[in-house]
Z-matrix of the N, CA and C atoms (Angstrom, degrees):
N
C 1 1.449
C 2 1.521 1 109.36
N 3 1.085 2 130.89 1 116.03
C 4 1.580 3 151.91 2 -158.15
C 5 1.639 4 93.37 3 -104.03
N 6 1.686 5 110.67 4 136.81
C 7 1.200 6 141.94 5 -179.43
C 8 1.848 7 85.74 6 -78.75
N 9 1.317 8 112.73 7 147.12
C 10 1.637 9 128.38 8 158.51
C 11 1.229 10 107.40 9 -100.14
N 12 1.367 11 145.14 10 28.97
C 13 1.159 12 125.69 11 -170.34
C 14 1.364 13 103.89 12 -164.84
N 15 1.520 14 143.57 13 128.58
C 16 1.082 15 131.71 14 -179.21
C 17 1.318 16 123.75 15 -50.19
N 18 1.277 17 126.90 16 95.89
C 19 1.821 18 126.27 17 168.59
C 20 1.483 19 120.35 18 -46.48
N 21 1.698 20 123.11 19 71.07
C 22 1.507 21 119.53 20 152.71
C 23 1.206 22 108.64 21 -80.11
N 24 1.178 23 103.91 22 117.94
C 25 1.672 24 109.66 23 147.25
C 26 1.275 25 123.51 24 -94.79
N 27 1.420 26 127.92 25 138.13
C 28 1.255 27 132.11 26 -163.67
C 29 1.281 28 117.63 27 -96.29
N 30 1.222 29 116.25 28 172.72
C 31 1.626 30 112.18 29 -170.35
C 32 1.898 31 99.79 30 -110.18
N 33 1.255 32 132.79 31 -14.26
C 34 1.334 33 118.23 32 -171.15
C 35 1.727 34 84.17 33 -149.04
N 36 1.393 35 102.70 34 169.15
C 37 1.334 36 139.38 35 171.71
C 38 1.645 37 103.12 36 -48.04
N 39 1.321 38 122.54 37 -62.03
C 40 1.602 39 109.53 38 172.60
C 41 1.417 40 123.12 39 -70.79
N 42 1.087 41 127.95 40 -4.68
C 43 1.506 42 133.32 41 -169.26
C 44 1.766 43 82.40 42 -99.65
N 45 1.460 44 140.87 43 -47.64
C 46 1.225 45 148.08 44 171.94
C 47 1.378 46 106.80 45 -37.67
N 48 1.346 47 110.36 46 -50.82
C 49 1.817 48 123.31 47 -165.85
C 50 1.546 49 80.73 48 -64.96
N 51 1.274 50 108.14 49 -85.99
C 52 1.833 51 117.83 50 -155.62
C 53 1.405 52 99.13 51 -28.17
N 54 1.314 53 130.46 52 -46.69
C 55 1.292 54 121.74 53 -149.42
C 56 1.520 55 82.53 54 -88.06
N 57 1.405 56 166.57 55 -33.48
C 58 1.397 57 145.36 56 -175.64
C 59 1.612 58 93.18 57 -80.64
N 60 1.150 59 110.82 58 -42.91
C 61 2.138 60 83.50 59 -176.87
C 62 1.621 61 99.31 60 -70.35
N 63 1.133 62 161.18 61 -46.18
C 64 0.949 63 133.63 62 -157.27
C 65 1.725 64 100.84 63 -84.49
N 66 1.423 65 126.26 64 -15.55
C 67 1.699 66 86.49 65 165.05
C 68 1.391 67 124.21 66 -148.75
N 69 1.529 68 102.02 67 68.02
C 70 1.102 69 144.19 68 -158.60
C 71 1.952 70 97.80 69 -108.51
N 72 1.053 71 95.60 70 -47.14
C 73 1.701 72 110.93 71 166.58
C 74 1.457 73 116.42 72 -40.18
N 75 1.746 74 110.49 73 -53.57
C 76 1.141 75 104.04 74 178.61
C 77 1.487 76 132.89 75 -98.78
N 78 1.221 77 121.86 76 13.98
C 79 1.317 78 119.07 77 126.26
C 80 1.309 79 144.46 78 -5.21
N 81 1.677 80 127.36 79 107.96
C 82 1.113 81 111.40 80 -165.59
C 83 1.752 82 104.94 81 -122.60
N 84 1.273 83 110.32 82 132.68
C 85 1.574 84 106.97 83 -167.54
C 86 1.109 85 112.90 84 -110.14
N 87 1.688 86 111.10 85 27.02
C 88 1.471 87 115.01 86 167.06
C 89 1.142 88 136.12 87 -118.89
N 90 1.237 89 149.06 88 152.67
C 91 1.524 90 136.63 89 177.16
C 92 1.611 91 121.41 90 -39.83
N 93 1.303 92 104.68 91 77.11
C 94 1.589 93 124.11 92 157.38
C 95 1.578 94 129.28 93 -87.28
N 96 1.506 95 103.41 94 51.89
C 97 1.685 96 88.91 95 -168.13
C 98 1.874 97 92.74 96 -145.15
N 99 1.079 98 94.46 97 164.37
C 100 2.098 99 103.08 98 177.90
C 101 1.350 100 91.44 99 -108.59
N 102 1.319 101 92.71 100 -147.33
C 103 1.761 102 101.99 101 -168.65
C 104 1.380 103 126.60 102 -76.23
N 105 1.026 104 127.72 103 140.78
C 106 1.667 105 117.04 104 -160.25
C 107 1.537 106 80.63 105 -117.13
N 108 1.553 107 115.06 106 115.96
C 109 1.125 108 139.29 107 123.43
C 110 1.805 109 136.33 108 -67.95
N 111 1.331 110 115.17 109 -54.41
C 112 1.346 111 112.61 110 160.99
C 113 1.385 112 115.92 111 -110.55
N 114 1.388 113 119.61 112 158.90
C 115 1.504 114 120.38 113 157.46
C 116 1.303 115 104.31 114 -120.29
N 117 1.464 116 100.93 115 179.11
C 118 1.690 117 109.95 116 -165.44
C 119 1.722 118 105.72 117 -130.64
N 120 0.942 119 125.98 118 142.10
C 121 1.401 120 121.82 119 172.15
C 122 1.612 121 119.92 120 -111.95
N 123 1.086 122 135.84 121 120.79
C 124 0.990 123 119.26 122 155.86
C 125 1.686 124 145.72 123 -166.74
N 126 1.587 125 134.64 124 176.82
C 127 1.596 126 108.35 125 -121.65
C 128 2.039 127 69.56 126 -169.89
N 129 1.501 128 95.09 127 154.42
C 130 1.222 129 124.22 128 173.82
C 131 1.468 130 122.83 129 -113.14
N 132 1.016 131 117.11 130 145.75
C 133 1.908 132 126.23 131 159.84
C 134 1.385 133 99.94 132 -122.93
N 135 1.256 134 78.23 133 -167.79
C 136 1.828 135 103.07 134 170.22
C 137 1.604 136 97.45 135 -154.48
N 138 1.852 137 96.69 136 172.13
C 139 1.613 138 107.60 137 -170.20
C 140 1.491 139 65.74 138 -149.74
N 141 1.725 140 84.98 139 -177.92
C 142 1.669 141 125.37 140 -166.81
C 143 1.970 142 113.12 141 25.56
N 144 1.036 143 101.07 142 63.09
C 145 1.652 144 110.12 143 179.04
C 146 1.709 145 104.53 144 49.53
N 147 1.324 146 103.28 145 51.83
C 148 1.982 147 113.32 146 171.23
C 149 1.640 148 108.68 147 92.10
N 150 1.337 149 99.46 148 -18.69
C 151 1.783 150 94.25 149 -172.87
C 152 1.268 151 130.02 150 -70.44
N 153 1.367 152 118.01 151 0.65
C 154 1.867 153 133.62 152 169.65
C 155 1.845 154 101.53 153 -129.57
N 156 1.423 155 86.77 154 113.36
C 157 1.721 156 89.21 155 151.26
C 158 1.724 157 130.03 156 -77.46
N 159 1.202 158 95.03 157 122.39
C 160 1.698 159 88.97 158 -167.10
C 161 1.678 160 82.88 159 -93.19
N 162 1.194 161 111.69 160 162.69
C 163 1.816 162 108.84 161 -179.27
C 164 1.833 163 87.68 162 -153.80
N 165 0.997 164 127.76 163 101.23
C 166 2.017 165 139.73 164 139.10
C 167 1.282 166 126.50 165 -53.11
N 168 1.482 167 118.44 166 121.66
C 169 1.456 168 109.55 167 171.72
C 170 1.669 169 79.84 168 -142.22
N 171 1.787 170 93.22 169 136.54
C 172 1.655 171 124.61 170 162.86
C 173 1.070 172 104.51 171 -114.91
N 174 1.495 173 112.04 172 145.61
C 175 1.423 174 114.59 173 -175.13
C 176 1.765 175 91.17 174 -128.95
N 177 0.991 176 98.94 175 125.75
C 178 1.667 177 110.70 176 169.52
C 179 1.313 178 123.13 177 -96.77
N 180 1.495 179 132.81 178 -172.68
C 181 1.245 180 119.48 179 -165.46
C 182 1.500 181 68.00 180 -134.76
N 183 1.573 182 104.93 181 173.95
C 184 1.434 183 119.91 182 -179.42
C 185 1.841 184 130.87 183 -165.16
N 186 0.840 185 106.62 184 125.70
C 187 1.547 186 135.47 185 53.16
C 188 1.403 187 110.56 186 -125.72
N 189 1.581 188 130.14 187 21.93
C 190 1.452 189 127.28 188 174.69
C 191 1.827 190 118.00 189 -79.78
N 192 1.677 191 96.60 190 -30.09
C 193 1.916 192 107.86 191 160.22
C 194 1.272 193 87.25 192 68.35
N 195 1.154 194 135.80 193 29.93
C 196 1.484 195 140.30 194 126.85
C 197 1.445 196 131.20 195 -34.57
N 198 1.645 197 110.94 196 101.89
C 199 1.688 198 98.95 197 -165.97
C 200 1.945 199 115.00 198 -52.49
N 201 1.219 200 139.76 199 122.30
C 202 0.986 201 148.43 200 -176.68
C 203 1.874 202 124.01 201 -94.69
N 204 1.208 203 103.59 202 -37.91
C 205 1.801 204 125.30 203 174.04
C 206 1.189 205 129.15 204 159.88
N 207 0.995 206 114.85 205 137.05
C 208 1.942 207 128.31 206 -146.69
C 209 1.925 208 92.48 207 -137.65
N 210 1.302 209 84.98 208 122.63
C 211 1.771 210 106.31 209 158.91
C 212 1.354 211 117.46 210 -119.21
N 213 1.528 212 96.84 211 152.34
C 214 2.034 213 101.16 212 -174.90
C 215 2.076 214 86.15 213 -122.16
N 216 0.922 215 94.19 214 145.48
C 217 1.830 216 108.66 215 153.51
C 218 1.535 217 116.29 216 -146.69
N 219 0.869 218 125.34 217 156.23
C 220 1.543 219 139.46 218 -167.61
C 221 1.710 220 105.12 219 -134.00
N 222 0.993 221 113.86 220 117.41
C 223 1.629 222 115.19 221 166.84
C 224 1.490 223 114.69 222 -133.19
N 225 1.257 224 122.68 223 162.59
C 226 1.375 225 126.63 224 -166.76
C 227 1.603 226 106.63 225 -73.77
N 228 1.409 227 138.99 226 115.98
C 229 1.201 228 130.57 227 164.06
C 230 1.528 229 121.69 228 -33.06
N 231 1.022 230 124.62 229 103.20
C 232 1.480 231 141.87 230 -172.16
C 233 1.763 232 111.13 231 -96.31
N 234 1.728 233 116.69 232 -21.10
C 235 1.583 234 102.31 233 -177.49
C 236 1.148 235 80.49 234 -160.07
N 237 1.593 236 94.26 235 151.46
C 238 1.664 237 135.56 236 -164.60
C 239 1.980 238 108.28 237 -58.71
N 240 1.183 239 91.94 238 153.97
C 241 1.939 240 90.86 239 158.69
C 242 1.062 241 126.33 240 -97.27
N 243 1.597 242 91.78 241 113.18
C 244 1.786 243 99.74 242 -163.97
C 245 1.487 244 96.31 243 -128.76
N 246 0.931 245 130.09 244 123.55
C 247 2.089 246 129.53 245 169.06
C 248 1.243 247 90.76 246 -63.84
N 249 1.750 248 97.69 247 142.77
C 250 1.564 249 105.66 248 -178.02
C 251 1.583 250 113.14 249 113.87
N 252 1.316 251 108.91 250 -40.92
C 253 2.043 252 135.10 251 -150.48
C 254 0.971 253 103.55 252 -126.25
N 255 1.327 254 135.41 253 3.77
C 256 1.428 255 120.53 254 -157.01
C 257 1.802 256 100.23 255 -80.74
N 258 0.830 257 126.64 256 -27.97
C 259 1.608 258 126.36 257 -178.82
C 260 1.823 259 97.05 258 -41.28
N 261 1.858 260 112.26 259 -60.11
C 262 1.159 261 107.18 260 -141.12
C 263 2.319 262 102.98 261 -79.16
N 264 1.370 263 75.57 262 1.32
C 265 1.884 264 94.41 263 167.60
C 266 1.194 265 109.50 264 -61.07
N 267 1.396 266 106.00 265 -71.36
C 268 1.876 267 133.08 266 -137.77
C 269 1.873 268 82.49 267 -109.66
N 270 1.336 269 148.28 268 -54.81
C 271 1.597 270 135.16 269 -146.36
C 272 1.398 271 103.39 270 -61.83
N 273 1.471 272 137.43 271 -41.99
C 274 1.523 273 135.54 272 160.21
C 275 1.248 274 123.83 273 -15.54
N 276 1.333 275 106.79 274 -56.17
C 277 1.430 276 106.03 275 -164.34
C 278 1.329 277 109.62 276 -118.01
N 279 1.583 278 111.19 277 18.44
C 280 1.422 279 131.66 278 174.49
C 281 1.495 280 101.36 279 -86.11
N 282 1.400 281 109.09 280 -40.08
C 283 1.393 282 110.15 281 -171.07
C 284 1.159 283 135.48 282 -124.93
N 285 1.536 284 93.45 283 26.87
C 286 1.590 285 120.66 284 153.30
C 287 1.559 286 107.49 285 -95.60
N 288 1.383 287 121.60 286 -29.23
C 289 1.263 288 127.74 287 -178.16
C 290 1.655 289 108.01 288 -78.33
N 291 1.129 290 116.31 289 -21.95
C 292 1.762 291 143.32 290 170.76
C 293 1.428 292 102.19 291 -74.87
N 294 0.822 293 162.58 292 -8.58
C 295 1.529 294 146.86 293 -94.33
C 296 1.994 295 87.41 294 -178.41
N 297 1.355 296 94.75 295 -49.19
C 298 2.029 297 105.83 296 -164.33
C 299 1.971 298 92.32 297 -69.80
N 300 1.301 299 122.72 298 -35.78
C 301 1.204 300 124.33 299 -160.83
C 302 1.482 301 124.81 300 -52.87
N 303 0.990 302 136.89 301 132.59
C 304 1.580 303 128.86 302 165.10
C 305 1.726 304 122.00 303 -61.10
N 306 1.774 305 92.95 304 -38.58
C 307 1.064 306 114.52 305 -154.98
C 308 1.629 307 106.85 306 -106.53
N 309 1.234 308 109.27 307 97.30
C 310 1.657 309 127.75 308 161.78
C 311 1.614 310 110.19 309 -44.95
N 312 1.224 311 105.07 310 92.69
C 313 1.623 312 106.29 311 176.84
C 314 1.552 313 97.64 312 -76.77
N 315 1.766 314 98.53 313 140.74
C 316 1.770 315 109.61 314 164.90
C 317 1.763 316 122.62 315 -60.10
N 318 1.649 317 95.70 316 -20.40
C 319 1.835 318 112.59 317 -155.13
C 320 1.141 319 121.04 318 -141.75
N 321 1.311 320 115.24 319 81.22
C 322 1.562 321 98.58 320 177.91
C 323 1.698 322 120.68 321 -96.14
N 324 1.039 323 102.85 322 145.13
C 325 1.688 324 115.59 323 -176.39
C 326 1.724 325 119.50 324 -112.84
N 327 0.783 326 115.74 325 72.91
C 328 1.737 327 147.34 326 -162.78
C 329 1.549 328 100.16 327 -50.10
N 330 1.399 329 133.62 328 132.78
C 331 1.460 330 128.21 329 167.07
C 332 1.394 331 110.42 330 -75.16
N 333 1.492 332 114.90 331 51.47
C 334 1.672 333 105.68 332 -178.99
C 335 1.520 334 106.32 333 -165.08
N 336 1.140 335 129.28 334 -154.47
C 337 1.597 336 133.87 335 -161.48
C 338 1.922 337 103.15 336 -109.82
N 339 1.350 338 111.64 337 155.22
C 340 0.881 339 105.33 338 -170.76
C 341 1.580 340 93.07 339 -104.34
N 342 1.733 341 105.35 340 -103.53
C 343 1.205 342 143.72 341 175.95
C 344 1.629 343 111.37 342 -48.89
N 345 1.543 344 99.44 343 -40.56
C 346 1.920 345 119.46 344 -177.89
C 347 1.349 346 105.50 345 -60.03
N 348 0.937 347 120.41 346 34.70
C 349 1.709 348 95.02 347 -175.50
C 350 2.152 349 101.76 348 -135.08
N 351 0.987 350 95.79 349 149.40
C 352 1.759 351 97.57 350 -167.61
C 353 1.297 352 114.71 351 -41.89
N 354 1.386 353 116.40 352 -9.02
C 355 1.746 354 104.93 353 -172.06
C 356 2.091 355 101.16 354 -126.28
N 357 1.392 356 101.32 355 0.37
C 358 1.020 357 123.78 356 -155.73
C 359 1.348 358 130.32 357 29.70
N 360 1.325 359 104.82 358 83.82
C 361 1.336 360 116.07 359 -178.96
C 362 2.055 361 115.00 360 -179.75
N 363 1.082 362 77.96 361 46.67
C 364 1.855 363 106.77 362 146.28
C 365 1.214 364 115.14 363 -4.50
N 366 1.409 365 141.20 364 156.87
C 367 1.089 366 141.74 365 109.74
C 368 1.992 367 127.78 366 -1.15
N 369 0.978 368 108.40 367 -32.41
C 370 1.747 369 126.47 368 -165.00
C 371 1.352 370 77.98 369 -74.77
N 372 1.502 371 103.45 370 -76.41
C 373 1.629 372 116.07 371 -159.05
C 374 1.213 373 101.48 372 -62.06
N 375 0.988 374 119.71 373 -79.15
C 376 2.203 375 105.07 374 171.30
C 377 1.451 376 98.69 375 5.90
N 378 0.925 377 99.29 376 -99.69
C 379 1.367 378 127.53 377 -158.64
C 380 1.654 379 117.39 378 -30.74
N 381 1.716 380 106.26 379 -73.19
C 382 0.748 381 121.42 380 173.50
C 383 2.008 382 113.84 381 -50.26
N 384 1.043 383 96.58 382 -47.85
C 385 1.527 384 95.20 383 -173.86
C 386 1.833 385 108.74 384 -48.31
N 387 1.912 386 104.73 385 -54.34
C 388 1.329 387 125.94 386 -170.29
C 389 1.733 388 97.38 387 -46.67
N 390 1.657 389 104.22 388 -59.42
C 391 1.453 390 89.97 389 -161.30
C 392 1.987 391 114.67 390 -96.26
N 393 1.375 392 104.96 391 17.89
C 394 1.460 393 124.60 392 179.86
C 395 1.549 394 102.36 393 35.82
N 396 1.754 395 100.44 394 71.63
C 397 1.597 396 110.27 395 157.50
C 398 1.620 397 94.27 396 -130.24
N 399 1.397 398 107.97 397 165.39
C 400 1.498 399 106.92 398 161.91
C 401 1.668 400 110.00 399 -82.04
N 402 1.392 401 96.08 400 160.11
C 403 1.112 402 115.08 401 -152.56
C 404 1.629 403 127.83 402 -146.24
N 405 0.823 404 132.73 403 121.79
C 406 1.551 405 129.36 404 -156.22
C 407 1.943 406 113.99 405 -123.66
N 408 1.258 407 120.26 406 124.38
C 409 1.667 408 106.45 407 170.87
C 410 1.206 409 109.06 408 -65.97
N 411 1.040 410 141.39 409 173.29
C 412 1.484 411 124.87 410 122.44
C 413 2.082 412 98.55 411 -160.39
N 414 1.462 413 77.43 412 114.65
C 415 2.005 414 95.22 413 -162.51
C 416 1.333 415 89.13 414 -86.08
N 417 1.772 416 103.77 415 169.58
C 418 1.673 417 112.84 416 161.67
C 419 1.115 418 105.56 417 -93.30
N 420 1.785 419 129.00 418 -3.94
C 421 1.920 420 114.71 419 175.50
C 422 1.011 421 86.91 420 -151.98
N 423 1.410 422 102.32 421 171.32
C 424 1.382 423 138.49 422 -159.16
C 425 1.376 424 100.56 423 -100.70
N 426 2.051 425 104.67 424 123.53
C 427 1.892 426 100.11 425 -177.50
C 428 1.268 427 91.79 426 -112.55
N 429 1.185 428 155.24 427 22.49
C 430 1.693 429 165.30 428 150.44
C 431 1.572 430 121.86 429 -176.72
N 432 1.253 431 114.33 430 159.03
C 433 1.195 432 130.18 431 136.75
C 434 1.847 433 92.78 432 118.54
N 435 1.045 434 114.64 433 -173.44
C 436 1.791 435 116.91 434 -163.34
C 437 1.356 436 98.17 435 -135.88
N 438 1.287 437 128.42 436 158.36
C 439 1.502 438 162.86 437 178.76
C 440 1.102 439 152.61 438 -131.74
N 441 0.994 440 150.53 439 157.74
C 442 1.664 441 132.24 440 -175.04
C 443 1.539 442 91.34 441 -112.16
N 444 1.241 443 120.02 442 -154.46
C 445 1.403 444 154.21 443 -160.07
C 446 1.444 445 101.03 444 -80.89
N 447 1.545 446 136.41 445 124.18
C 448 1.130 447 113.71 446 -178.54
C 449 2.058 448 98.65 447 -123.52
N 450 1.229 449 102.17 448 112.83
C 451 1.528 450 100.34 449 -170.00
C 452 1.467 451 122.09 450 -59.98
N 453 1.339 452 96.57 451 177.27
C 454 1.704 453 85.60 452 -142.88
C 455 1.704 454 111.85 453 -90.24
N 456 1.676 455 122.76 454 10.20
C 457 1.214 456 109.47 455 -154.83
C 458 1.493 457 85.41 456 -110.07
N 459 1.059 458 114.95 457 162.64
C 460 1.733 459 143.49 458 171.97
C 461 1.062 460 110.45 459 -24.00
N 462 1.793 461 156.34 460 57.05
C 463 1.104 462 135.05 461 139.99
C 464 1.791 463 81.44 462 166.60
N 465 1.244 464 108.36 463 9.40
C 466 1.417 465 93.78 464 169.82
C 467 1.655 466 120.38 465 -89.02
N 468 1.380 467 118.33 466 134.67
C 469 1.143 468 127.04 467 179.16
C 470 1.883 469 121.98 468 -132.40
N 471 1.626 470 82.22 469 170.85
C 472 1.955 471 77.95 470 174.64
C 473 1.685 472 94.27 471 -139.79
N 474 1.692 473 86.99 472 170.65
C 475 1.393 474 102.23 473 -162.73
C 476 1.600 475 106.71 474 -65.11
N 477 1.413 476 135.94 475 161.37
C 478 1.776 477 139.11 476 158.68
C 479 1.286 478 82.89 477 -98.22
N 480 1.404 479 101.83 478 146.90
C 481 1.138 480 145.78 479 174.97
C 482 1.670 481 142.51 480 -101.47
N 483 1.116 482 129.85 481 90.75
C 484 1.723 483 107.30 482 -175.50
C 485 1.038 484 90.15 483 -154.26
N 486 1.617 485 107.50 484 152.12
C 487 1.508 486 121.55 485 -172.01
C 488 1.714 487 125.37 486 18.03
N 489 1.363 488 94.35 487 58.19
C 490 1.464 489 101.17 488 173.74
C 491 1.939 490 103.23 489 69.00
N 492 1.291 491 116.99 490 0.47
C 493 1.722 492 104.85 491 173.31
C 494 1.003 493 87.87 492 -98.82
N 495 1.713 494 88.95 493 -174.69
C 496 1.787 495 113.99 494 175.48
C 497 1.568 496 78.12 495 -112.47
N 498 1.450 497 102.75 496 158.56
C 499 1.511 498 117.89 497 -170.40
C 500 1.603 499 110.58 498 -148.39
N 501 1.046 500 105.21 499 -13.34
C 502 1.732 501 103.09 500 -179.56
C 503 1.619 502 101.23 501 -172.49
N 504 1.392 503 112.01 502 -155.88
C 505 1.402 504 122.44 503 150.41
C 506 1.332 505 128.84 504 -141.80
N 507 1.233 506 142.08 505 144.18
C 508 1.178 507 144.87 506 154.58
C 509 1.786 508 118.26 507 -60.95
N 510 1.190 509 112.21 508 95.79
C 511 1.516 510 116.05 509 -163.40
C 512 1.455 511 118.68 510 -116.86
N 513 1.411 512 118.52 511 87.96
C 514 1.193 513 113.39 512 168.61
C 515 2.031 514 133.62 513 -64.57
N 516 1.476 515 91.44 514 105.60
C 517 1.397 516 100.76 515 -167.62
C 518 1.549 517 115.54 516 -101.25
N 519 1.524 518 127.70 517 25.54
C 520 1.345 519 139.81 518 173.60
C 521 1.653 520 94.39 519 -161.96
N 522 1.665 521 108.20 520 122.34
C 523 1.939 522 88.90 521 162.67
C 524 1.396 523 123.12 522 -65.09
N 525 1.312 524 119.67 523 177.07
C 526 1.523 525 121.55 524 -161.64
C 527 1.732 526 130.78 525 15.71
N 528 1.474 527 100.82 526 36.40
C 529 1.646 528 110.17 527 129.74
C 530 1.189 529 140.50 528 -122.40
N 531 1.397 530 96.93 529 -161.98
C 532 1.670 531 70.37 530 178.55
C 533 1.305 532 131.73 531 -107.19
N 534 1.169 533 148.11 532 163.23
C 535 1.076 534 139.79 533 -165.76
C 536 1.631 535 129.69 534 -78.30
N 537 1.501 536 117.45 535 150.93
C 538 0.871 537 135.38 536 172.68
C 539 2.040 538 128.62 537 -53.20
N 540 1.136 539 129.04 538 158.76
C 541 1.843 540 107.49 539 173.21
C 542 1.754 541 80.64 540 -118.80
N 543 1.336 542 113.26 541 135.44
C 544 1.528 543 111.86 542 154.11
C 545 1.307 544 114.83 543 -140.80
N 546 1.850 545 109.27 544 143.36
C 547 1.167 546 100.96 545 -160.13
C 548 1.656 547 100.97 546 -144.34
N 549 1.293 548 135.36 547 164.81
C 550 1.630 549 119.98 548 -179.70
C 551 1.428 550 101.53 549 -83.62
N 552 1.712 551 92.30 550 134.74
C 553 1.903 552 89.45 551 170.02
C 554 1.492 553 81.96 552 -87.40
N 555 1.284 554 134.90 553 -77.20
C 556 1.945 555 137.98 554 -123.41
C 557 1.587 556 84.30 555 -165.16
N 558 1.593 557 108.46 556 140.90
C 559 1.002 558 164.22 557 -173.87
C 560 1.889 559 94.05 558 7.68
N 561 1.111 560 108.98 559 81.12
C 562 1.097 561 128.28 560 163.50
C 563 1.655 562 120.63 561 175.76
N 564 1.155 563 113.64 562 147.97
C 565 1.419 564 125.98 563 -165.37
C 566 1.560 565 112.91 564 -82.26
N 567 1.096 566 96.48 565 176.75
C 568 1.980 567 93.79 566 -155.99
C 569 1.861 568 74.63 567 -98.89
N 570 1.143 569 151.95 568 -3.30
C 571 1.578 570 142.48 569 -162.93
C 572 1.701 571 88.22 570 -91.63
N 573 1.547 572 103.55 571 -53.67
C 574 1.785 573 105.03 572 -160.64
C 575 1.211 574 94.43 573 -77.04
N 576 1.216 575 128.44 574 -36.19
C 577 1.657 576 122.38 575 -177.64
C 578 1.491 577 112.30 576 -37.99
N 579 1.340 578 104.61 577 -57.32
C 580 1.792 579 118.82 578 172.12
C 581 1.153 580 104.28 579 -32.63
N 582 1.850 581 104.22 580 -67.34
C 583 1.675 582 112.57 581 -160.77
C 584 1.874 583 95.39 582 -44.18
N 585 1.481 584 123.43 583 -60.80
C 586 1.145 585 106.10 584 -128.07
C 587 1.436 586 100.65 585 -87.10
N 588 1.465 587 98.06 586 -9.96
C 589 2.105 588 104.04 587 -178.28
C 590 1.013 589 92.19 588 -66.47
N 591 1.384 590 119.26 589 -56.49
C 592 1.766 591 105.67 590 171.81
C 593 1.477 592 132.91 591 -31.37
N 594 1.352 593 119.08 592 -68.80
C 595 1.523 594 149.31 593 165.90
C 596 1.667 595 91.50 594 -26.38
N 597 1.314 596 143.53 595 -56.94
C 598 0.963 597 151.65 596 -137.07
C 599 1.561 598 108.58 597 -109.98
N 600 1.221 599 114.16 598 -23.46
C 601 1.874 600 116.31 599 170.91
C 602 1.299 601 102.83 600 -96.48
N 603 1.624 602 91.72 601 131.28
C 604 1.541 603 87.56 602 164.78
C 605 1.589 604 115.56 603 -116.95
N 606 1.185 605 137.50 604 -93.41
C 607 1.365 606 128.48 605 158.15
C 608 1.347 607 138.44 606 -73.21
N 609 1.501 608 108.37 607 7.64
C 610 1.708 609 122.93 608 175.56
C 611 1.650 610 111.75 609 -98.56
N 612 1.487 611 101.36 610 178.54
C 613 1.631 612 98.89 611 -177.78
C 614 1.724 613 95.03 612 -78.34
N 615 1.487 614 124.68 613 -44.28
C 616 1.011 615 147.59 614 -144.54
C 617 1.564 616 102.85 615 -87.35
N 618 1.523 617 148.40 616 141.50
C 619 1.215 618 162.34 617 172.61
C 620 1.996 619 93.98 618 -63.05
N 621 1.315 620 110.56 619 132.57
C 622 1.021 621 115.97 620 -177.66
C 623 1.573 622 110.09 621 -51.47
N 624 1.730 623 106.86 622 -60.91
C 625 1.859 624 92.49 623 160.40
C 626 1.151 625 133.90 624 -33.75
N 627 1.301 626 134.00 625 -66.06
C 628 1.672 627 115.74 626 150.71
C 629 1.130 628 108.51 627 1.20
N 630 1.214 629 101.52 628 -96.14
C 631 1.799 630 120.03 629 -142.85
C 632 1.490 631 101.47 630 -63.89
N 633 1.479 632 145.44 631 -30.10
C 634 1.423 633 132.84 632 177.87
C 635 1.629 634 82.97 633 -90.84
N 636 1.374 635 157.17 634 -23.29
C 637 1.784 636 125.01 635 153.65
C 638 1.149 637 126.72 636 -56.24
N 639 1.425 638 113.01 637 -37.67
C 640 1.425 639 116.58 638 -173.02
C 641 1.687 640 109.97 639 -71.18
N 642 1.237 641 124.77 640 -61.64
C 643 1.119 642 101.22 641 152.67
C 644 1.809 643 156.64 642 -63.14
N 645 1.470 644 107.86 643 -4.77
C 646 0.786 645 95.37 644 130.61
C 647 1.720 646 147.17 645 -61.53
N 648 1.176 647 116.33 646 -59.40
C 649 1.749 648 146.82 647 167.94
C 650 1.811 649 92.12 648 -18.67
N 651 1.588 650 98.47 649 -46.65
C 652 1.411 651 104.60 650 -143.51
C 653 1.904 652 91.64 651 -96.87
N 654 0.627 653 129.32 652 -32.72
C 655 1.629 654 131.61 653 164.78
C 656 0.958 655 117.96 654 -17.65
N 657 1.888 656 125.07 655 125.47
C 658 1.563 657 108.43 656 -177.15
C 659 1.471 658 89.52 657 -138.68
């Protein structure tokens, strides 16, 4: 599976910036996708006290979320932990682990922020843009923006907030926990994003992708 987009990775924090404003533009926050047969999940660790990126992708079938095929890759941590950057941490060994698959997922659902993030351009969008699938955040916390009240039953949510946009959602996907952040990485809309994070949890707080990445990711 081939990247669409030239893979620089940068060597410092401003070479990081340049590369999200320049392709941050092409981002698309609208319904760009056909039929979603599989989705993909996937989520990062680390080993040897941060010095290997472990990177998991499960690919499910759908809407039954039947595990379908799971790749692991490991690459050497190459850039710092910085909020904001986390793509140019964790996307390496995201997409070498992308790369092992047979199976071209329609959907991927990213353990991180899409659109929500100060320069808007997440992990989701990384990703999604690099390997031109749609693509969805959906984090366990909030890395900006403000909210109201998000009620408490199963699929109720409220808008994220920043500089006067909408930027994600606050999505409660189990009652009485807590909620989810979801936001569009690439070519899908922040409305279907909901639908399909939904579509995709079943009795956990967490989207079934998650939870078969995370344990993978997290496997030692």
């Amino acid at each position: 599976m081939k990247a669409h987009h030239t893979r620089t990775w940068p060597n410092s924090i401003a070479e990081a910036r340049a590369i999200q404003e320049s392709l941050r533009g092409k981002v698309v926050a609208r319904d760009r996708l056909g039929k979603i047969g599989t989705v993909a999940g996937i989520d990062v660790g680390f080993e040897n006290h941060g010095t290997v990126t472990r990177a998991a992708v499960v690919v499910l079938d759908f809407p039954g979320l039947a595990p379908v095929e799971q790749a692991v890759a490991r690459r050497a941590t190459r850039f710092p932990y910085v909020p904001g950057y986390l793509s140019f941490r964790e996307a390496p060994a995201v997409l070498a682990a992308m790369k092992k698959l047979r199976t071209r997922p329609d959907l991927l659902l990213c353990d991180g922020q899409g659109l929500a993030h100060p320069r808007r351009f997440g992990l989701a969008c990384h990703l999604g843009l690099l390997l031109d699938i749609p693509s969805i955040g959906v984090a366990k916390s909030r890395l900006i923006g403000t909210h109201g009240d998000v009620p408490d039953e199963k699929g109720g949510w409220a808008a994220l907030e920043d500089k006067g946009e909408i930027i994600g959602a606050v999505l409660r996907t189990r009652a009485g926990v807590k909620p989810v952040y979801v936001s569009t990485g690439h070519r899908i809309s922040l409305a279907t994003a909901i639908d399909y994070v939904l579509r995709c949890t079943t009795r956990y707080r967490l989207p079934e992708t998650t939870r078969h990445a995370h344990r993978l990711a997290s496997a030692v």
